[in-house]
DSSP file (Angstrom, degrees, kcal/mol; ACC not computed):
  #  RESIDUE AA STRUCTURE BP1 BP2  ACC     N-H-->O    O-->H-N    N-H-->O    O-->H-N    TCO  KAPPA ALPHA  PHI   PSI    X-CA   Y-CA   Z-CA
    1    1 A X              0   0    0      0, 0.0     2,-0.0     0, 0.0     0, 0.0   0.000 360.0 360.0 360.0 130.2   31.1   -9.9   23.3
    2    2 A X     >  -     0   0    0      1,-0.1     4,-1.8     0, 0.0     5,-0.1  -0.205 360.0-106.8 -74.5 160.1   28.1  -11.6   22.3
    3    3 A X  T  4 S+     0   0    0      1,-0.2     4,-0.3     2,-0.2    -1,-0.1   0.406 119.4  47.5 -73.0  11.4   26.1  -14.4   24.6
    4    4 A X  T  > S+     0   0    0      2,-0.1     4,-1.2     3,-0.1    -1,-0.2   0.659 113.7  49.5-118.7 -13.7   27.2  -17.2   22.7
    5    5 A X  H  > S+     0   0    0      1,-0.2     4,-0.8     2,-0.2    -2,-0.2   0.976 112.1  47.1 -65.0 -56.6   30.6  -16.0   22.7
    6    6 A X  H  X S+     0   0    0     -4,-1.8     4,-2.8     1,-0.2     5,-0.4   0.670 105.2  52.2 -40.6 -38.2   30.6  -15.5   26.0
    7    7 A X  H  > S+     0   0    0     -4,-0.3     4,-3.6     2,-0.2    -1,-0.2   0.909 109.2  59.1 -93.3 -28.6   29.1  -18.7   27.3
    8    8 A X  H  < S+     0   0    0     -4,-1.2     4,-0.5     1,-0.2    -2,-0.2   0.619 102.4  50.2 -55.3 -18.5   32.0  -20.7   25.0
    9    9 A X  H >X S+     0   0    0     -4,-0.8     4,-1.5     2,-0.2     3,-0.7   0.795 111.8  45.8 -95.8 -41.6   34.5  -19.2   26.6
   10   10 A X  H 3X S+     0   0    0     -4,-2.8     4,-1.2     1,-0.2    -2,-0.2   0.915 107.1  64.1 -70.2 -18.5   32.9  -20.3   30.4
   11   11 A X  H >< S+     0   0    0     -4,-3.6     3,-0.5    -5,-0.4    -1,-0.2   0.959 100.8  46.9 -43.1 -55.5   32.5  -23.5   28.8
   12   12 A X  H <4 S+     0   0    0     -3,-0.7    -2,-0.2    -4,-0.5    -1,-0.2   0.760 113.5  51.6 -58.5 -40.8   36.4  -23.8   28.5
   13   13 A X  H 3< S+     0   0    0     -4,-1.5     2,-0.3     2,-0.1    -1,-0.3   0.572  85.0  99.1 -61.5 -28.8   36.9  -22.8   31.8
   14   14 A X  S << S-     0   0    0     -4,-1.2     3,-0.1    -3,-0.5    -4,-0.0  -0.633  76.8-103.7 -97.5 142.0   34.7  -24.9   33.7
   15   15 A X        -     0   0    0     -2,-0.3    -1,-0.2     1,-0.1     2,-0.1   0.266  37.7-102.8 -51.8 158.8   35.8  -27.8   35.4
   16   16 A X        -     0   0    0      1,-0.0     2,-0.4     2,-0.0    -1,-0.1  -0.604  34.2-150.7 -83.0 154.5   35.2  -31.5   34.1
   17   17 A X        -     0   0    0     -2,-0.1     2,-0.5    -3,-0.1    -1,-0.0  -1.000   9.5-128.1-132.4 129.2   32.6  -33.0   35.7
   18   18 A X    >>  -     0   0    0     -2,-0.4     4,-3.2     1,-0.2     3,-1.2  -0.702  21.1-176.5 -88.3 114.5   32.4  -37.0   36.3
   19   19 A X  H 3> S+     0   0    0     -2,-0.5     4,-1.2     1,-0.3    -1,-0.2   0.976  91.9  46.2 -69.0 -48.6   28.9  -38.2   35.1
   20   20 A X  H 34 S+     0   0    0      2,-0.2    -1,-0.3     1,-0.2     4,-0.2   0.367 108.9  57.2 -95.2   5.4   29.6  -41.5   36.2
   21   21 A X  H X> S+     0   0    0     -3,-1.2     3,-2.3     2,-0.1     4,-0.7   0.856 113.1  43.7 -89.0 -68.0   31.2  -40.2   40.0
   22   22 A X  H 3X S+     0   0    0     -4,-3.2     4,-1.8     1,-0.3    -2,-0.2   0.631 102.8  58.9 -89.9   6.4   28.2  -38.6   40.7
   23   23 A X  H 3X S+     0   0    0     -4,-1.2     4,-1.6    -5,-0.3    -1,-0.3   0.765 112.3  43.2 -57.4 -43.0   25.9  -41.0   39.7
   24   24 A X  H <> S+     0   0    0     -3,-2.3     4,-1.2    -4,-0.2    -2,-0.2   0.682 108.5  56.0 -83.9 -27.7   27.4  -43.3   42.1
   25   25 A X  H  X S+     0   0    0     -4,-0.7     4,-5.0     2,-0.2     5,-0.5   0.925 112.4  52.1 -63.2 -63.5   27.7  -40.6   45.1
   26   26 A X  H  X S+     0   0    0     -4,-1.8     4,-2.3     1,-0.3     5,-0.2   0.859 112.6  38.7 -35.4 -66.4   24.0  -40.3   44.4
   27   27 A X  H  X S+     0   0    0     -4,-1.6     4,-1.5     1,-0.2    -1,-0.3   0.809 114.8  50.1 -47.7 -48.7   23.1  -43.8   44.6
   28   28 A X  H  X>S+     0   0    0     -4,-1.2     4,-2.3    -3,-0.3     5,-0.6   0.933 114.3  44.2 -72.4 -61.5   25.1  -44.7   47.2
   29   29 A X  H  X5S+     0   0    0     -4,-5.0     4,-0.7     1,-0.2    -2,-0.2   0.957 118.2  45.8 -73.9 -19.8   23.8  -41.5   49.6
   30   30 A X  H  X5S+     0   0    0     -4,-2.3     4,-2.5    -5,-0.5    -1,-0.2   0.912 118.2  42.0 -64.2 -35.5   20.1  -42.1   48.7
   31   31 A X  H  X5S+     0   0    0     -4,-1.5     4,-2.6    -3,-0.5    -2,-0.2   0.888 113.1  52.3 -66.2 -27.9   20.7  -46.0   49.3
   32   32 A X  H  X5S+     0   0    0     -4,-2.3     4,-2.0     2,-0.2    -1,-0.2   0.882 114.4  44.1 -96.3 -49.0   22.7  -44.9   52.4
   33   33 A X  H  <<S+     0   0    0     -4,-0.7    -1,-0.2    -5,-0.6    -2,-0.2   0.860 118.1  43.8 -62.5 -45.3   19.3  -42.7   53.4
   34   34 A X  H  X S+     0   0    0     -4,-2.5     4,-5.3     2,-0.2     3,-0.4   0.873 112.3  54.3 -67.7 -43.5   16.8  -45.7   52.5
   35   35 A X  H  X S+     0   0    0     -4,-2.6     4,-2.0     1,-0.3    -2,-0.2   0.868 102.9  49.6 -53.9 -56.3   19.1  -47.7   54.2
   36   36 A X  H  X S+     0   0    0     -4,-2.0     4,-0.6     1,-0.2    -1,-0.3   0.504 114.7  53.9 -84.5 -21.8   18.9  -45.6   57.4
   37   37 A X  H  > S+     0   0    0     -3,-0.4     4,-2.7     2,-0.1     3,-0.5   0.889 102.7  49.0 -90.6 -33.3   14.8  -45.9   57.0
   38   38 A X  H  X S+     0   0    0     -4,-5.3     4,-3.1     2,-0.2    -2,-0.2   0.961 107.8  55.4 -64.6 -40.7   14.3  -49.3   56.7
   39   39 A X  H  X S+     0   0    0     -4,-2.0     4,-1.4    -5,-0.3    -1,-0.2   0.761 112.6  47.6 -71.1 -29.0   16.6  -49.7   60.0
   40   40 A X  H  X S+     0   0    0     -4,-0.6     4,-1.4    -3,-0.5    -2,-0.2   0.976 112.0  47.8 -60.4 -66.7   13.9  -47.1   61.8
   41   41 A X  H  X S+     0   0    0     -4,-2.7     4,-1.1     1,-0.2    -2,-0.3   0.760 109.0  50.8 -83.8 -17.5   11.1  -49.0   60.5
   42   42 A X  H >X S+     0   0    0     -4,-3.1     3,-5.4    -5,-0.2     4,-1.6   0.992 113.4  54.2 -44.1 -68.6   12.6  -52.6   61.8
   43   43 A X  H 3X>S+     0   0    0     -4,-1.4     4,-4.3     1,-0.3     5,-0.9   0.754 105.4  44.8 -34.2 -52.0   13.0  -50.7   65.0
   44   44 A X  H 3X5S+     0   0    0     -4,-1.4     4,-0.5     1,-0.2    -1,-0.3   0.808 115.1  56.8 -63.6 -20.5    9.5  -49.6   65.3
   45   45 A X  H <<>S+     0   0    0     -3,-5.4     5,-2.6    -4,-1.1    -2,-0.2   0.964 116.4  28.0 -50.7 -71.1    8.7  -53.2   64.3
   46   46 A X  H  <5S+     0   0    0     -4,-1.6    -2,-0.2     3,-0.2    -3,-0.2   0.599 120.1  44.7 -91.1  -8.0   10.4  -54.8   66.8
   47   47 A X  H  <5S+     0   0    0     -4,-4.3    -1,-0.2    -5,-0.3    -3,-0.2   0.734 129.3  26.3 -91.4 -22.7   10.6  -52.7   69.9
   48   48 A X  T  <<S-     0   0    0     -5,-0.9    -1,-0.2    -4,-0.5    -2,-0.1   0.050 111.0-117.2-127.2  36.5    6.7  -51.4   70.0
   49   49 A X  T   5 +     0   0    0     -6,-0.1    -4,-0.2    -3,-0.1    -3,-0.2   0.799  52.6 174.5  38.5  64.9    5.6  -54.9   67.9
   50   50 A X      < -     0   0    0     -5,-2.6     2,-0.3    -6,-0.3    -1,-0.1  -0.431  30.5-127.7 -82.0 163.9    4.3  -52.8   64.7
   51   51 A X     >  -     0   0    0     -2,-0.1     4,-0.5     1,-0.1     5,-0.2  -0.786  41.5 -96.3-101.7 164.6    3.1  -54.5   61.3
   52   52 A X  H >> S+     0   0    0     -2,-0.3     3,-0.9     2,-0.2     4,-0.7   0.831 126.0  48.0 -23.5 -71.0    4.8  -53.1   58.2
   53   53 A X  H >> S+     0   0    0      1,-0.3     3,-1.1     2,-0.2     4,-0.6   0.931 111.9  50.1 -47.1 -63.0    1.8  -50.5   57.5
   54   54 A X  H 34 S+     0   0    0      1,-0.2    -1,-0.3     2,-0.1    -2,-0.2   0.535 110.2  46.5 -80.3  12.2    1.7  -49.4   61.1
   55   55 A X  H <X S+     0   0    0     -3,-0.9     4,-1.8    -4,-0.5    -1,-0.2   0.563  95.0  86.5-111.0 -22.2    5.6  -48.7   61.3
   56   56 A X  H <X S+     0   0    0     -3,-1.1     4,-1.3    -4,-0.7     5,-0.1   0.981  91.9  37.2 -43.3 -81.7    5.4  -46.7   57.8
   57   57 A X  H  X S+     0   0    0     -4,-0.6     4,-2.7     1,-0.2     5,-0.3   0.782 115.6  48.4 -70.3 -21.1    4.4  -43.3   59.1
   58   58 A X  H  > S+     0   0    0      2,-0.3     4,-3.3    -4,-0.2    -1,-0.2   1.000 109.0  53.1 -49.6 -70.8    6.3  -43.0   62.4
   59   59 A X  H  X S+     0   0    0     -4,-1.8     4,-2.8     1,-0.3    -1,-0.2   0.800 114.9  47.6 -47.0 -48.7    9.5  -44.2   60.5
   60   60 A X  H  X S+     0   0    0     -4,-1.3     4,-1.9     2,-0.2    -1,-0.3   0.947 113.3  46.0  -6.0 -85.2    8.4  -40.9   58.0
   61   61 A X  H  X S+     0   0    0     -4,-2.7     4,-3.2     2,-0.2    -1,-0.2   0.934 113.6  51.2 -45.0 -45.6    7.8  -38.6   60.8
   62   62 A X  H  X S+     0   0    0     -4,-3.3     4,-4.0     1,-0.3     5,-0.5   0.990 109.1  45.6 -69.3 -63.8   11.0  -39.8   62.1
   63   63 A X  H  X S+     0   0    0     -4,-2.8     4,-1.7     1,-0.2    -1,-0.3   0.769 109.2  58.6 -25.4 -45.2   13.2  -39.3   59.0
   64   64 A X  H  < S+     0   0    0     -4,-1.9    -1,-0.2     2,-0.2    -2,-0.2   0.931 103.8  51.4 -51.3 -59.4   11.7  -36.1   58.6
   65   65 A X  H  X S+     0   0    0     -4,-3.2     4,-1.3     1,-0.2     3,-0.2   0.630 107.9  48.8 -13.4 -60.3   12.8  -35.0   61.9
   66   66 A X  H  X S+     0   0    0     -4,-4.0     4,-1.5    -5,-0.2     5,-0.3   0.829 110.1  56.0 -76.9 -22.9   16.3  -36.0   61.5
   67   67 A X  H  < S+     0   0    0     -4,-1.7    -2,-0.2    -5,-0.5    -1,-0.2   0.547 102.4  48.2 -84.6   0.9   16.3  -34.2   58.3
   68   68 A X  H  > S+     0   0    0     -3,-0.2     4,-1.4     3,-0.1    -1,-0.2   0.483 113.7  57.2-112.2 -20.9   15.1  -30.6   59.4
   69   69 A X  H  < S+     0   0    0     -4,-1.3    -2,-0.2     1,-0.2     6,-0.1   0.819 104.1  44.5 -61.4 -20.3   17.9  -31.0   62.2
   70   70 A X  T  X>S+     0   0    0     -4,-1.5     6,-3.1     3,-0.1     4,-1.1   0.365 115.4  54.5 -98.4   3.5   20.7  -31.7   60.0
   71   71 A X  T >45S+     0   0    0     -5,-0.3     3,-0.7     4,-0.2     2,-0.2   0.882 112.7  41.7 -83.6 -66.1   19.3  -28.5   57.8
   72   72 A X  T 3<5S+     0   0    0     -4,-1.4    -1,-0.1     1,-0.4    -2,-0.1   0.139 113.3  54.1 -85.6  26.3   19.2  -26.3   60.7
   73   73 A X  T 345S-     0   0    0     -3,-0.2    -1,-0.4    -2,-0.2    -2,-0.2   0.567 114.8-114.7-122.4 -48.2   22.4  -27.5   61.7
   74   74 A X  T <X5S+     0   0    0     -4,-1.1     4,-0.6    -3,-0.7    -3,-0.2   0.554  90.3  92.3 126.0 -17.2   24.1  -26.8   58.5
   75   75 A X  H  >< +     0   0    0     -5,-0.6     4,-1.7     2,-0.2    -4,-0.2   0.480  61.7  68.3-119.5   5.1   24.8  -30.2   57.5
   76   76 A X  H  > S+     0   0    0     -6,-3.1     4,-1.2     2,-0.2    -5,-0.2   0.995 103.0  54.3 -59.7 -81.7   22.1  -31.5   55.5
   77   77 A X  H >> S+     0   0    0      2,-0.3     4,-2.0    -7,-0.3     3,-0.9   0.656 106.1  49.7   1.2 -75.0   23.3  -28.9   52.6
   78   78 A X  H >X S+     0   0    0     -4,-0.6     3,-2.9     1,-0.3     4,-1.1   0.953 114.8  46.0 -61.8 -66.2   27.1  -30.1   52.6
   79   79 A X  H 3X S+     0   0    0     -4,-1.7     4,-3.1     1,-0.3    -1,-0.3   0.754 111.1  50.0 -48.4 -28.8   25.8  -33.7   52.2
   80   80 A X  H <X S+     0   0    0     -4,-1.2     4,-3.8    -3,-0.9    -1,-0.3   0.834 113.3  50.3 -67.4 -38.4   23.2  -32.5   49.5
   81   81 A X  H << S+     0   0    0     -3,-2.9    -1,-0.3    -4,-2.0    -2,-0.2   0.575 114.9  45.2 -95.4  -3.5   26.5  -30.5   47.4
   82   82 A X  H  < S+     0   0    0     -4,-1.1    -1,-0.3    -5,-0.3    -2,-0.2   0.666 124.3  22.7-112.8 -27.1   28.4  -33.4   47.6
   83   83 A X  H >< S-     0   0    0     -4,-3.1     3,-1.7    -5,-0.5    -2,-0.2   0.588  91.6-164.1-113.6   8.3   26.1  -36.5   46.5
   84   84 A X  G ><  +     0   0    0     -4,-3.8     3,-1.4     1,-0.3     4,-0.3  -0.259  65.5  13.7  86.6-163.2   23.8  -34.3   44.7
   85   85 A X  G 3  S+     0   0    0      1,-0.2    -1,-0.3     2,-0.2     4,-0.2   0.451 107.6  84.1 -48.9 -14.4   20.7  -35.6   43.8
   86   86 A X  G <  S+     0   0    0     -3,-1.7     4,-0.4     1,-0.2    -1,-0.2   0.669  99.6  45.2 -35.5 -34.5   21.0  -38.9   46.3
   87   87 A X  S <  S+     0   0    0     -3,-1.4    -2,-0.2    -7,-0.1    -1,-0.2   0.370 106.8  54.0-128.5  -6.4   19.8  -36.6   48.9
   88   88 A X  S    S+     0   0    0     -4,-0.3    -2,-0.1    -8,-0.1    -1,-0.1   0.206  99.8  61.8-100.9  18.6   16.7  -34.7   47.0
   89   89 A X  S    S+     0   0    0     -4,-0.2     5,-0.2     4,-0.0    -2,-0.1   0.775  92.3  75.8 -97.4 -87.1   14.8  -38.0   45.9
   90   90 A X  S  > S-     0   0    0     -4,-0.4     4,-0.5     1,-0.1   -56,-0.0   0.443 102.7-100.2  -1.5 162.9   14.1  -39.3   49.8
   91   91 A X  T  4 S+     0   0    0      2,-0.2     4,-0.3     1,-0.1    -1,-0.1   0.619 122.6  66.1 -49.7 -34.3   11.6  -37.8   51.8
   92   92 A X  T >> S+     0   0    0      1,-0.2     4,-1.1     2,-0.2     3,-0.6   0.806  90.0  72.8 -77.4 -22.6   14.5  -35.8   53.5
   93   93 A X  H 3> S+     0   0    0      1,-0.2     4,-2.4     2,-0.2    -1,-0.2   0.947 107.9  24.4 -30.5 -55.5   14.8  -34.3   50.4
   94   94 A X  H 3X S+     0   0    0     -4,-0.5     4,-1.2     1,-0.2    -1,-0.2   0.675 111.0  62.4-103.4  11.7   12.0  -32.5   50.6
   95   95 A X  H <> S+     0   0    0     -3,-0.6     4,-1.8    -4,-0.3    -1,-0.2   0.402 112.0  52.7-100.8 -17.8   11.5  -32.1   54.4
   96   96 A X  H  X S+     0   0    0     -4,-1.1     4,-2.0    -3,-0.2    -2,-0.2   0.983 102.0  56.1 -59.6 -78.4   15.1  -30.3   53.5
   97   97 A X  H  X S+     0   0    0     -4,-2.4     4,-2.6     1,-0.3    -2,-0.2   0.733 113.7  46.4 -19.9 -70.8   13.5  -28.1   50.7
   98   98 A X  H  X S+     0   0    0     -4,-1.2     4,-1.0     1,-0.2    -1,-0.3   0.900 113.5  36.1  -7.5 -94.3   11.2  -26.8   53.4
   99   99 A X  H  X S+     0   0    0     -4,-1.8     4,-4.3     1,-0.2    -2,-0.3   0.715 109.4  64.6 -86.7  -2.6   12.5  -26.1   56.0
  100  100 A X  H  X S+     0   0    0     -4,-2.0     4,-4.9     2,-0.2     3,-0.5   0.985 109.2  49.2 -34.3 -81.4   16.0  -24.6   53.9
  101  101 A X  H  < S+     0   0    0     -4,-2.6    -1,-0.2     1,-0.2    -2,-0.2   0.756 110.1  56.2 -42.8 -36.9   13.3  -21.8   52.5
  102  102 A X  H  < S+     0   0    0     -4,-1.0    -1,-0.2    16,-0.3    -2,-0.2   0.923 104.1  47.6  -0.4 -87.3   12.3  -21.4   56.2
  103  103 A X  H >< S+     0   0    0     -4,-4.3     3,-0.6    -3,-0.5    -2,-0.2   0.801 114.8  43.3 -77.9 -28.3   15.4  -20.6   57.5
  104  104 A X  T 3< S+     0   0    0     -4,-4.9    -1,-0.3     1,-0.2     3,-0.2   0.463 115.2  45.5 -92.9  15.8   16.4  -18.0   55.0
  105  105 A X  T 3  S+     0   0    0     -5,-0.4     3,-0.3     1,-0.1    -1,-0.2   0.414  88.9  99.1-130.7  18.5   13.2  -16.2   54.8
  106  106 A X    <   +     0   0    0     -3,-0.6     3,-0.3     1,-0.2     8,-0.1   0.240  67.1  65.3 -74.9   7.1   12.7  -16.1   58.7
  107  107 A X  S    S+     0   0    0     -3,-0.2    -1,-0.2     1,-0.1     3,-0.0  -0.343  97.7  59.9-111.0  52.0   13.8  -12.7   59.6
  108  108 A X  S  >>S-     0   0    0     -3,-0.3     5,-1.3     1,-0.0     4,-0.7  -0.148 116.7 -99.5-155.6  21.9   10.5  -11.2   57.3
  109  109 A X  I  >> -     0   0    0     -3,-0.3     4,-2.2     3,-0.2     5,-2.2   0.407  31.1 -65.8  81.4 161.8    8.2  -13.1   59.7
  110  110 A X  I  4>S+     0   0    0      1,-0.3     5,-1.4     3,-0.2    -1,-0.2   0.626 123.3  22.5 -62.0 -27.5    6.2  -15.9   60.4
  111  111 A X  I  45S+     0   0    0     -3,-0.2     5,-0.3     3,-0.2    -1,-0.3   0.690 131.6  36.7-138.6 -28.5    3.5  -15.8   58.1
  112  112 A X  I  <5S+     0   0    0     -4,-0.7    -3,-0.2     3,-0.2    -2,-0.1   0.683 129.0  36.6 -50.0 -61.8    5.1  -13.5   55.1
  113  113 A X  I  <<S+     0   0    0     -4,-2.2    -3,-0.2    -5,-1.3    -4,-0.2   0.908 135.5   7.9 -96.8 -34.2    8.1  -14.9   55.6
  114  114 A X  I  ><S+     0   0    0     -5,-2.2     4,-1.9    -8,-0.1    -3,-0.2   0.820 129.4  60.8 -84.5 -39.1    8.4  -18.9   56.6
  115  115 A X  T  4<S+     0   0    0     -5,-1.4    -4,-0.2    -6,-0.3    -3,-0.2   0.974 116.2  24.0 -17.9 -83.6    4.6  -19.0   55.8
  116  116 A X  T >4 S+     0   0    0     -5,-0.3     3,-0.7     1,-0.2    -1,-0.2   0.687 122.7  46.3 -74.8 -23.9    4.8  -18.1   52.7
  117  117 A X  G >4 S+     0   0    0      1,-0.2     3,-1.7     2,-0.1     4,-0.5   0.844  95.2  77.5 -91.8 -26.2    8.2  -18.9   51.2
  118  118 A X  G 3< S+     0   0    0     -4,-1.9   -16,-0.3     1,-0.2     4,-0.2   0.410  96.6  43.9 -64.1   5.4    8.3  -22.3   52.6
  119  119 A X  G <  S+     0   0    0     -3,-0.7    -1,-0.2     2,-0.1     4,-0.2   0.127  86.7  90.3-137.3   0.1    6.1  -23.5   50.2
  120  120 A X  S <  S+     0   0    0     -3,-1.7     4,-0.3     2,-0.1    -2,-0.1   0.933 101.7  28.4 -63.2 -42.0    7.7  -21.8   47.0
  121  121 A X  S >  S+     0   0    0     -4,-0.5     3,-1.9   -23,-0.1     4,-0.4   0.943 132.2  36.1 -92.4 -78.3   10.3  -24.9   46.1
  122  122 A X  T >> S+     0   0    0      1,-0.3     4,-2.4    -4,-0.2     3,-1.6   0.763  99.2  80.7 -89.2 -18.2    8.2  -27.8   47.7
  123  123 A X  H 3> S+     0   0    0      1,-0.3     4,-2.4    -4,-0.2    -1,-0.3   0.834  97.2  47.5 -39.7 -34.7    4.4  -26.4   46.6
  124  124 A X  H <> S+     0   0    0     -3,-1.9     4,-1.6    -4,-0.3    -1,-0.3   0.685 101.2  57.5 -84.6  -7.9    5.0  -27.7   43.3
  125  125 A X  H <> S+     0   0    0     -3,-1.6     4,-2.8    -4,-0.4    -1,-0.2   0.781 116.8  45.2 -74.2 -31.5    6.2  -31.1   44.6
  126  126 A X  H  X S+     0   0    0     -4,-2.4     4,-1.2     2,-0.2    -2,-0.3   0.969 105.5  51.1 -85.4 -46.1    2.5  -30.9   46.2
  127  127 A X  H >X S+     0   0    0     -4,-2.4     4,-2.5    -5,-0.2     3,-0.7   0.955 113.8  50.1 -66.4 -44.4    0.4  -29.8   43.8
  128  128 A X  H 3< S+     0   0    0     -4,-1.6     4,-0.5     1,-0.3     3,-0.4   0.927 108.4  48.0 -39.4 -60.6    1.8  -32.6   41.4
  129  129 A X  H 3X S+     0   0    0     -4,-2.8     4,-0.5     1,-0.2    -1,-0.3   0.713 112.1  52.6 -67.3  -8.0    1.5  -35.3   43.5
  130  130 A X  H << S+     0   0    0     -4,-1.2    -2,-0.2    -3,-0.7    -1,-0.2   0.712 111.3  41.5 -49.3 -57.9   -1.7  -34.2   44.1
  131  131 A X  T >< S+     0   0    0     -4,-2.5     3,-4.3    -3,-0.4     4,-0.4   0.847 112.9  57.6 -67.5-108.0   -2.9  -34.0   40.5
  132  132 A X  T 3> S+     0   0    0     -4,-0.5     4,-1.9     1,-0.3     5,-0.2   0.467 112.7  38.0  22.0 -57.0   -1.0  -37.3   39.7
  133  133 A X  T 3< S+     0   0    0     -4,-0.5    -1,-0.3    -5,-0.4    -2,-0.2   0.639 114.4  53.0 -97.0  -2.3   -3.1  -39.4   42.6
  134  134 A X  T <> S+     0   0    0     -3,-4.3     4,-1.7    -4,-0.1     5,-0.2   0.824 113.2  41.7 -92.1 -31.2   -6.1  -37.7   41.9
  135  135 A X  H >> S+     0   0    0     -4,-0.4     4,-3.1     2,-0.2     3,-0.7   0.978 121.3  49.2 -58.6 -51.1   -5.8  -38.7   37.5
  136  136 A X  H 3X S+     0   0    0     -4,-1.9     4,-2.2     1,-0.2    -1,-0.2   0.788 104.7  50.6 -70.1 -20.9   -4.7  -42.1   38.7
  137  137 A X  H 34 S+     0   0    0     -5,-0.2     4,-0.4     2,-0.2    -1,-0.2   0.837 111.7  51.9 -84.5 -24.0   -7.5  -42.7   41.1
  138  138 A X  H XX S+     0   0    0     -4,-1.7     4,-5.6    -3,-0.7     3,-0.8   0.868 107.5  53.3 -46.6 -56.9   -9.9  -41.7   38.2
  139  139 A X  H 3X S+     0   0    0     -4,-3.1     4,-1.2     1,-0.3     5,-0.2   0.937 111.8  41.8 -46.0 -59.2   -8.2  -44.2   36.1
  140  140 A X  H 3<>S+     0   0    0     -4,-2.2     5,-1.5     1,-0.2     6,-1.0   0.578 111.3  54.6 -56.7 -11.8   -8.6  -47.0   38.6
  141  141 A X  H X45S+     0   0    0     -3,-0.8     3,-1.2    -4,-0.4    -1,-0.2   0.893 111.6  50.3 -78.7 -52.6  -12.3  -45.9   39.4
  142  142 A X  H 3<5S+     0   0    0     -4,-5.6    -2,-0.2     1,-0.2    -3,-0.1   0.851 113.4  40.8 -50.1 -37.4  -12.7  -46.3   35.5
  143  143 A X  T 3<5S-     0   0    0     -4,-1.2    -1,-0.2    -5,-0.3    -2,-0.1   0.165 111.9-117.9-102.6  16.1  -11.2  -49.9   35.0
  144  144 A X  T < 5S+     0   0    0     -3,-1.2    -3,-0.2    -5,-0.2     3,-0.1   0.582  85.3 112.8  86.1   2.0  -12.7  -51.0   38.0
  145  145 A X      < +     0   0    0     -5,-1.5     2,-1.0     1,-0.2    -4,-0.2   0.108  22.9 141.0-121.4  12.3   -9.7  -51.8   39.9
  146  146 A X        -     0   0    0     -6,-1.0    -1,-0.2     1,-0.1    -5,-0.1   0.341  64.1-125.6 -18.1 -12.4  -10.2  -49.2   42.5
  147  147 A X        +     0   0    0     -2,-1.0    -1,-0.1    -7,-0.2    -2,-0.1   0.717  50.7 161.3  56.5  13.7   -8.9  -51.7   45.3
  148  148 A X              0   0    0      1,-0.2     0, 0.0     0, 0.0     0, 0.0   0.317 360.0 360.0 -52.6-165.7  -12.0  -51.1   47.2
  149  149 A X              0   0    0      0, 0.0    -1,-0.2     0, 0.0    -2,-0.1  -0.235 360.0 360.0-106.3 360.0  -12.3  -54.4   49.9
């Protein structure tokens, strides 16, 4: 059997998939996610009298937080397999990503194994954004708009 044969026949077999259900699962559990930051950053607002700016990274930190417990719990994952890309966009997305690669490559040691593996999935998410704000901070240095004070 050839590979093109082959992949025509798992083609037939595999289940239908609704572009327009998970599209909506998505939206909905990312909004549901945003939703669940902005209601941290009110908080920081109004209980410890924050501005907008200064409530940012806490609310971050905090999100993060909740999102490497519900990893290590086991339940970050199922939410992830059922709404799909909803739940890799966020920050917890990738504070997921992390620590996921962590926890399966932690019986090979700290530094071999979480060290080093933890960074396999989300490294490229860093190097990009990285590249990305350093080409766009050229740009703005060039057109003058740098946003300097």
């Amino acid at each position: 059997m050839s590979p093109d044969e082959y992949k025509t026949i798992a083609k037939k077999h595999e289940p239908p998939r609704s572009i327009l259900k998970n599209c909506l699962k998505a939206f909905f559990v990312g909004g549901l996610i945003c939703l669940i930051g902005q209601g941290i950053q009110q908080f920081f607002m109004s209980v410890f009298d924050m501005s907008t700016k200064e409530a940012g990274s806490p609310t971050v930190a905090v999100l993060i937080i909740i999102s490497v417990i519900l990893t290590c719990f086991g339940v970050y994952d199922k939410i992830a397999q059922w709404a799909g890309a909803g739940t890799a966009v966020p920050v917890t997305g990738f504070a997921n990503s992390m620590c996921s690669a962590a926890l399966e490559h932690r019986a090979e040691g700290l530094v071999l194994g979480v060290g080093a593996s933890m960074f396999k999935l989300a490294g490229s998410v860093i190097v990009f954004g990285t590249v990305a704000a350093f080409i766009i901070g050229i740009i703005y240095a060039l057109l003058g708009t740098g946003g300097g004070g």
